[in-house]
C-alpha positions in Angstrom: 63.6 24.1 90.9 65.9 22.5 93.9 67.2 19.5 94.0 66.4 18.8 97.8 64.3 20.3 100.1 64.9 20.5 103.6 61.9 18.1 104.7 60.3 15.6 103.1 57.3 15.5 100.9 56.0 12.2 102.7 57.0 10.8 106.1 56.2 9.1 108.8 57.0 10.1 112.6 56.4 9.2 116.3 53.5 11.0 117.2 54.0 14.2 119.9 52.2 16.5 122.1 49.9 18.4 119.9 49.5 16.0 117.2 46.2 15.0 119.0 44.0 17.5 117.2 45.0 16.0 113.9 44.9 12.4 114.8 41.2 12.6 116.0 40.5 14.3 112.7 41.6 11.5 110.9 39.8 9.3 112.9 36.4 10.6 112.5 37.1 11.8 109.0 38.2 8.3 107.7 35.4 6.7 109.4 32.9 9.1 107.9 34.0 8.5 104.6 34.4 4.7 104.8 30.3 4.4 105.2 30.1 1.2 107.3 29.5 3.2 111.1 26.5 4.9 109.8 26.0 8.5 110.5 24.6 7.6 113.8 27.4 6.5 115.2 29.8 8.7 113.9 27.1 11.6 115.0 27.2 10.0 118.7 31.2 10.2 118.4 32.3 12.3 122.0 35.0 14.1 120.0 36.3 16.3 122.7 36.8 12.9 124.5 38.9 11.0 121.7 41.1 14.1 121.6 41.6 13.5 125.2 42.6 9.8 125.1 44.3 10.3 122.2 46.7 13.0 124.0 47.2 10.8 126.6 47.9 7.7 124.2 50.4 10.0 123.0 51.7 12.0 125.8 51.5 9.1 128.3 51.1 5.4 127.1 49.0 2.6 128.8 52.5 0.6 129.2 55.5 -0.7 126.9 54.7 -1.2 122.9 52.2 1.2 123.0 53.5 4.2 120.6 51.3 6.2 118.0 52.6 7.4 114.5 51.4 9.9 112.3 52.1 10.3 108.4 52.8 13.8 107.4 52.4 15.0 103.6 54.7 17.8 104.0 54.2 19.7 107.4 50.4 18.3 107.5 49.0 15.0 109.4 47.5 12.9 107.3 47.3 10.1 108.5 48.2 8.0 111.8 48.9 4.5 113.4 48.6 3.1 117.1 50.2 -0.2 118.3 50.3 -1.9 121.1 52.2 -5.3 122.1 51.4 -7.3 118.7 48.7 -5.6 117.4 47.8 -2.2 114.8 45.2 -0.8 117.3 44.0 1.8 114.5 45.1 2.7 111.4 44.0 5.7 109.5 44.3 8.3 106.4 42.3 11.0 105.4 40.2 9.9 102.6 41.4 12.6 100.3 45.2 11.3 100.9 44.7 8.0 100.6 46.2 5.7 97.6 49.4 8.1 98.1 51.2 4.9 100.3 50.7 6.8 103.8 48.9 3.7 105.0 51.8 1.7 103.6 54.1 4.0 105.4 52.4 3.8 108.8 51.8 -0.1 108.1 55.7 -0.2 108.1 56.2 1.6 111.0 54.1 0.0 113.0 55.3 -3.4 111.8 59.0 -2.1 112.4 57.8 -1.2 116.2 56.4 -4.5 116.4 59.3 -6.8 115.1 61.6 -4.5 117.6 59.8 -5.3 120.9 59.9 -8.5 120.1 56.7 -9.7 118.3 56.7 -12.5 116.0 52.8 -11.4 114.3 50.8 -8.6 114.0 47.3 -8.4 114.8 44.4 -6.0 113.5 40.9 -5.9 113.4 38.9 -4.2 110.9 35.1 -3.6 110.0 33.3 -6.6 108.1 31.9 -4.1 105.5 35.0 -2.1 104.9 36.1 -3.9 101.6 38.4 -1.2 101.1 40.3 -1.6 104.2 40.5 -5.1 103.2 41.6 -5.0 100.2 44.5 -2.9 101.6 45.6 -5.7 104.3 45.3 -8.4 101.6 47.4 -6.5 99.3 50.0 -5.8 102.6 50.2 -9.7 103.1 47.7 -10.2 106.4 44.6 -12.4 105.9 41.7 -12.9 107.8 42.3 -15.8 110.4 38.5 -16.3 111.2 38.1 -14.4 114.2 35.0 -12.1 114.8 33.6 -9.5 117.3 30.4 -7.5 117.7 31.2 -4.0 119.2 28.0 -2.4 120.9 28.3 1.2 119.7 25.3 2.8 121.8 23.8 2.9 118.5 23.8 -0.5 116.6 26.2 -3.3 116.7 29.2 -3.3 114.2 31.2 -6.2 113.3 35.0 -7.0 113.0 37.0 -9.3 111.7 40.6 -10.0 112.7 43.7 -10.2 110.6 47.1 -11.1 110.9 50.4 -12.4 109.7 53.8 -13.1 110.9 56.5 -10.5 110.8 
């Protein structure tokens, strides 16, 4: 058996051209398993579409502080991370890789993107049923700070609540 290898088991990188695929798969995957959407909304999902906004999140970003991340369990994405100016925009890992510490991984980065353009909090929003999601942000230090929002979905009306914490 070798020592080293020459990548790493677990990482986390900026995302690039191509990586789309993979990133929507996430998505829809995660959501799927989490339960909360409903199969109604994840059924009404335009995937073709998310692929193409998420190439161009990637490719092309909106403005400064915007970047995507993706965590890779050997050459494999597994999981990914968008930011924007203060915020975690999405966060995601394939439920069969998650409790491995991608999500802490991409949590990190994006924190570590944050903190270097200059933001002082971070900002994220998260389903109101998805007690596994926030047990995860408890656990990272964030904490609910009382704000809500309904999303319209086309098919029902979901519910987030905001987190956040210095950095």
């Amino acid at each position: 058996m070798a020592l080293f290898r020459e990548t790493a088991d677990v990482s986390v990188r900026p995302a690039i051209a191509g990586d789309e695929s993979a990133v929507t798969d996430v998505q829809v995957a995660a959501w799927r398993a989490t339960g909360v959407l409903g199969e109604g909304v994840i059924d009404a999902l335009d995937v073709p579409a998310m692929r193409e906004r998420w190439s161009s999140a990637i490719t092309s970003p909106p403005g400064p502080g915007f970047a995507v991340f993706v965590a890779l369990a050997g050459p494999d994405v597994v999981g990914f991370a968008a930011v924007s100016p203060g915020q975690v925009l999405s966060l995601e890992v394939l439920p069969e890789a998650q409790r491995a510490g991608h999500g802490s991984r991409l949590l990190a980065a994006a924190v570590d993107r944050l903190r270097s353009d200059g933001s002082e909090t971070v900002t994220t929003w998260t389903l109101a049923d998805d007690t596994a999601r926030a047990a995860f942000l408890d656990s990272s230090g964030l904490g609910e700070d009382g704000r809500s929002r309904t999303l319209a979905t086309g098919v029902r009306e979901v519910v987030e609540h905001r987190w956040s914490a210095a950095i």
